[in-house]
PASEBA-1860 file (N, C-alpha, C; in nm, 3 decimals):
! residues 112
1> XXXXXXXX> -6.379/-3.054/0.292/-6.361/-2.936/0.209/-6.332/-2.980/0.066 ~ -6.391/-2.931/-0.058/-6.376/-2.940/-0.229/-6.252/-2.897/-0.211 ~ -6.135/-2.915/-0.317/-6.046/-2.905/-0.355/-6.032/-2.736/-0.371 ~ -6.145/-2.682/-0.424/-6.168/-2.527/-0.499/-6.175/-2.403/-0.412 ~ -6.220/-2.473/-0.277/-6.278/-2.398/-0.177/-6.117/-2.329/-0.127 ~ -5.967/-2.401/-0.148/-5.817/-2.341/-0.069/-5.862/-2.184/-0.182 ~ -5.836/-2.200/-0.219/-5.828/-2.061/-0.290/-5.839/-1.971/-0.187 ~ -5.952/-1.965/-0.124/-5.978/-1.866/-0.079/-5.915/-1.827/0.028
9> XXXXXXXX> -5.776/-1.954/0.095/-5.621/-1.905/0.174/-5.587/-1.781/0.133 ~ -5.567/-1.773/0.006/-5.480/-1.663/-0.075/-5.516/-1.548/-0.094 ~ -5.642/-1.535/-0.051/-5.746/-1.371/-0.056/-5.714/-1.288/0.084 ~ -5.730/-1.157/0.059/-5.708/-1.103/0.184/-5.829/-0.956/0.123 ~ -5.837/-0.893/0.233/-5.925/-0.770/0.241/-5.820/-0.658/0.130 ~ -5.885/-0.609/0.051/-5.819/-0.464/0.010/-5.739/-0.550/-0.144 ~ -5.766/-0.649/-0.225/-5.702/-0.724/-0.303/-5.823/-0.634/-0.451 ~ -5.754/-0.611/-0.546/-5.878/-0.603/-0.617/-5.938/-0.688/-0.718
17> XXXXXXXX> -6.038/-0.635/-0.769/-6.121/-0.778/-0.828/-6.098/-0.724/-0.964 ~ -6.117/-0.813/-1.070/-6.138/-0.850/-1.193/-6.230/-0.918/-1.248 ~ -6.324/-0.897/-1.357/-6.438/-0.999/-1.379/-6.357/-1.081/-1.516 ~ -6.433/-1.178/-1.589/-6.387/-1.226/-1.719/-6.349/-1.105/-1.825 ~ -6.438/-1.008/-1.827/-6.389/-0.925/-1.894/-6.200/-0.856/-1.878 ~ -6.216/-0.892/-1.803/-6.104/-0.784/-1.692/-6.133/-0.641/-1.673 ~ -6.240/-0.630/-1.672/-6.283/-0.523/-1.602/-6.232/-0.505/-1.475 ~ -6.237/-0.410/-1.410/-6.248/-0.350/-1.209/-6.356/-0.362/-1.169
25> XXXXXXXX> -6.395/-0.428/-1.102/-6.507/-0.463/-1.058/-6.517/-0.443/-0.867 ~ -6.450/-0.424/-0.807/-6.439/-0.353/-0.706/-6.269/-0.436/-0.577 ~ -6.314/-0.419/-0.499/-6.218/-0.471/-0.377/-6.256/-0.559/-0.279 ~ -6.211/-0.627/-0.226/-6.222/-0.702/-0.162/-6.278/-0.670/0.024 ~ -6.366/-0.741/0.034/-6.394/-0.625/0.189/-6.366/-0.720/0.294 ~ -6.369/-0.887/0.300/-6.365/-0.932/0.355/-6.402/-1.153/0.288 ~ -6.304/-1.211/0.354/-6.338/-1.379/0.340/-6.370/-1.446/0.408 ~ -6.456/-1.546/0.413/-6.540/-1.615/0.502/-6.459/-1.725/0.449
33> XXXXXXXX> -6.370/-1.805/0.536/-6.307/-1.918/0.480/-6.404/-2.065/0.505 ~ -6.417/-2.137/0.458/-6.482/-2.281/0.430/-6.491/-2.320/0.604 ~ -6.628/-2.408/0.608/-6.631/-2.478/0.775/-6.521/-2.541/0.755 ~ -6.448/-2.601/0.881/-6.312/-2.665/0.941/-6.225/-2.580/0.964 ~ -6.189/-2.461/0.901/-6.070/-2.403/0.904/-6.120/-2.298/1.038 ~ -6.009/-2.288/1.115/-6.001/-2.192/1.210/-5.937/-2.039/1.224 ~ -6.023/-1.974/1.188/-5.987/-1.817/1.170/-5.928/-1.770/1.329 ~ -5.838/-1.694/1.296/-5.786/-1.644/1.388/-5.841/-1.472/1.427
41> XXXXXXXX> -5.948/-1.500/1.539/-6.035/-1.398/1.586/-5.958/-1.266/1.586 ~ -5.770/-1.265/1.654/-5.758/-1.173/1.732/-5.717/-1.059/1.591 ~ -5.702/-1.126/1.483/-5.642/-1.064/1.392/-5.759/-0.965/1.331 ~ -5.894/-1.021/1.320/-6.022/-0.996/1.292/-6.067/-0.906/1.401 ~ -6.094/-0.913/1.484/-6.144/-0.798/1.595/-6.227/-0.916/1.617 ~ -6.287/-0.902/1.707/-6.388/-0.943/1.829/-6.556/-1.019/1.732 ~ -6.570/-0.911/1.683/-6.742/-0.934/1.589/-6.728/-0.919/1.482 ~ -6.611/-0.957/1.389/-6.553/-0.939/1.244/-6.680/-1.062/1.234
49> XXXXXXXX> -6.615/-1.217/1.247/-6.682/-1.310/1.212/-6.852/-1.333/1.200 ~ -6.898/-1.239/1.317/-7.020/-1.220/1.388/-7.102/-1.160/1.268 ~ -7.012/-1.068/1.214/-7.091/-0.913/1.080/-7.070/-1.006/1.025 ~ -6.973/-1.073/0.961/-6.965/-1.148/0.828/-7.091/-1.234/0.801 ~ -7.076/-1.312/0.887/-7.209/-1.427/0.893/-7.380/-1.375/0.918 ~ -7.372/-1.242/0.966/-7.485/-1.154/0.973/-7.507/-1.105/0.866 ~ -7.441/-1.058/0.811/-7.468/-0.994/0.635/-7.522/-1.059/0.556 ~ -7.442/-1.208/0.550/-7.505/-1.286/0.481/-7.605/-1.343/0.472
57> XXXXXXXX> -7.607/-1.382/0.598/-7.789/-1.382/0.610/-7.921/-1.316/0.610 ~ -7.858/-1.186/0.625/-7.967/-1.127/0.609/-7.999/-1.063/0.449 ~ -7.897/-1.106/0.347/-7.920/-1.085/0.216/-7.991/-1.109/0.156 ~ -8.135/-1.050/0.126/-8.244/-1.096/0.086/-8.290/-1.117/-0.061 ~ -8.117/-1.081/-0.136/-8.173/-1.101/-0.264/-8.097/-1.263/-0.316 ~ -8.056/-1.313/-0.205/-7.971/-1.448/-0.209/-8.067/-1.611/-0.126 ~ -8.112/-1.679/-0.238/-8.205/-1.717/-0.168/-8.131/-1.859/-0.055 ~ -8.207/-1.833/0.073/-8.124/-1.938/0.165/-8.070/-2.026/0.142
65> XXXXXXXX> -8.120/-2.131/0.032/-8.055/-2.242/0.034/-7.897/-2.185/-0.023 ~ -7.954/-2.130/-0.107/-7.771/-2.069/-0.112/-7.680/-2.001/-0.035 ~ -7.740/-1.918/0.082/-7.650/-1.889/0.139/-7.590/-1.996/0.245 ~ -7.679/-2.082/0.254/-7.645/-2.210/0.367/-7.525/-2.272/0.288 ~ -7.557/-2.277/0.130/-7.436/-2.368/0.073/-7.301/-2.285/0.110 ~ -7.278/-2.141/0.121/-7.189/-2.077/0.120/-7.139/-2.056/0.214 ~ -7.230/-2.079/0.296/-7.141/-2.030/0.435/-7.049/-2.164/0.496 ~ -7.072/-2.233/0.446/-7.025/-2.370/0.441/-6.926/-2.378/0.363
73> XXXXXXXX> -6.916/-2.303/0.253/-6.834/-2.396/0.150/-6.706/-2.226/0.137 ~ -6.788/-2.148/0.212/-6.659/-2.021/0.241/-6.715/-1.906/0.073 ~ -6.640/-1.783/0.090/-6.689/-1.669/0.014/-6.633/-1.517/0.017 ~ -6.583/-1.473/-0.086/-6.543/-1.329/-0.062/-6.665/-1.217/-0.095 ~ -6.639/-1.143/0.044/-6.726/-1.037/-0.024/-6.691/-0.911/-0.064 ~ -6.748/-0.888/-0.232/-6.680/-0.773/-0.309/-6.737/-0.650/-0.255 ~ -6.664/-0.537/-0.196/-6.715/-0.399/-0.223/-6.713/-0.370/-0.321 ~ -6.841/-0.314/-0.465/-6.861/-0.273/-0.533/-6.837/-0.103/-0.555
81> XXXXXXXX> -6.862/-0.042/-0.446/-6.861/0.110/-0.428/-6.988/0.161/-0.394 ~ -6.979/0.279/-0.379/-7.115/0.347/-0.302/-7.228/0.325/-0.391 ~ -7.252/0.334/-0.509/-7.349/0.316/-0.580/-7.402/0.200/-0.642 ~ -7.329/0.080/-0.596/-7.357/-0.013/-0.621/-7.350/-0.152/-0.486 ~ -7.468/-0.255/-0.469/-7.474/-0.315/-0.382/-7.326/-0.444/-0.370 ~ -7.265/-0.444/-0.274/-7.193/-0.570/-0.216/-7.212/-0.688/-0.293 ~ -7.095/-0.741/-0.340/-7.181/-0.875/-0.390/-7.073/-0.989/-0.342 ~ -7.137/-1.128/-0.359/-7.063/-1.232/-0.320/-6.979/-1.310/-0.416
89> XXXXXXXX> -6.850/-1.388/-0.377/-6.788/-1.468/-0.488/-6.741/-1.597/-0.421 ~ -6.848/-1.686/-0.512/-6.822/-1.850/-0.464/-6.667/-1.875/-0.469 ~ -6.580/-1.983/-0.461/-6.472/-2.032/-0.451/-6.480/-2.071/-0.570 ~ -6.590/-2.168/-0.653/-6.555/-2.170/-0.785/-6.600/-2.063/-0.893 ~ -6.619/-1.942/-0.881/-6.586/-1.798/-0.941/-6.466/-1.784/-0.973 ~ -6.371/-1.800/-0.909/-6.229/-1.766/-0.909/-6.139/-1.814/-0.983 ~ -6.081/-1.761/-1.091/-6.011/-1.846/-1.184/-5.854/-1.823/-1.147 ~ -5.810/-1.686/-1.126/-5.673/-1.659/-1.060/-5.680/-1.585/-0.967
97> XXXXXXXX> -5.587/-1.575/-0.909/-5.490/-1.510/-0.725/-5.361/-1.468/-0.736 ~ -5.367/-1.339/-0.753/-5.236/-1.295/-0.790/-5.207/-1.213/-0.607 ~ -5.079/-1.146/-0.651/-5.043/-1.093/-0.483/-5.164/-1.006/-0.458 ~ -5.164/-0.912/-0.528/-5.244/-0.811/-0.496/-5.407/-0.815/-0.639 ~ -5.430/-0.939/-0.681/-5.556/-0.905/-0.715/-5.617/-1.028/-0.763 ~ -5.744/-1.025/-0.789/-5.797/-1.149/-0.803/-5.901/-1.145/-0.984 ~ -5.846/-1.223/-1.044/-5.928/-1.239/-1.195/-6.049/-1.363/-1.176 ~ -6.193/-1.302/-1.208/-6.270/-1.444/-1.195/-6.360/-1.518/-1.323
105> XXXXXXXX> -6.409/-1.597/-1.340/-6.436/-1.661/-1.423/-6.559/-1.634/-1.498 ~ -6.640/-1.495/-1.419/-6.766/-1.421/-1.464/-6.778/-1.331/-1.409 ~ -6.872/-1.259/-1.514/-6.909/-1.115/-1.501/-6.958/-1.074/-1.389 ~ -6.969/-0.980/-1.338/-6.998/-0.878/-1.211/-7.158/-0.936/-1.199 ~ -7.209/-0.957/-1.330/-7.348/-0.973/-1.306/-7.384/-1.142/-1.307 ~ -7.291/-1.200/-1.306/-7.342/-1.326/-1.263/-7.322/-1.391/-1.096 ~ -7.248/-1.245/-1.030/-7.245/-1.258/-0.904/-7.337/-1.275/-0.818 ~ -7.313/-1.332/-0.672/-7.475/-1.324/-0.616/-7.446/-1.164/-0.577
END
């Protein structure tokens, strides 16, 4: 595991987001922590892990080789809101982790 990839210990569902601007940029829906680490299923429900890793793959505006790097290297995914699509945030996106919110290092639109 990169050094950059712990961050994403400190994320939880429902945290909100911040871009460079400090804009609101939406909430947090869910973290895919880095291969090695062992998620604890019972806390997740049954097919939490199952959707997570299904979404991502089937994201067709994310081209594979990248999602292979990610699912590997771990990822939060932002709820944007109804009118706007889900998007993803690498581990090195993330510039701070506060209790309840997260500031990152680029704009909404340099997200995948």
């Amino acid at each position: 595991m990169v050094p950059e990839t712990s961050v994403l210990l400190d994320i939880h569902p429902g945290m909100e987001v911040y871009d460079l601007d400090n804009n609101k940029i939406g909430i947090v829906k869910y973290v895919k922590l880095p291969e090695g680490y062992i998620l604890d299923v019972d806390t997740m429900g049954d097919d939490t892990l199952r959707n997570v890793v299904a979404a991502l793959t089937t994201a067709a505006h994310i081209p594979v080789e990248t999602r292979e790097q990610i699912l590997q290297s771990g990822f939060v995914r932002l709820d944007t809101g109804l009118l706007h699509a889900d998007r993803y945030i690498t581990p090195d996106q993330i510039r701070d982790v506060f209790t309840e919110r997260i500031r990152l290092r680029v704009t909404r639109d340099e997200l995948l």
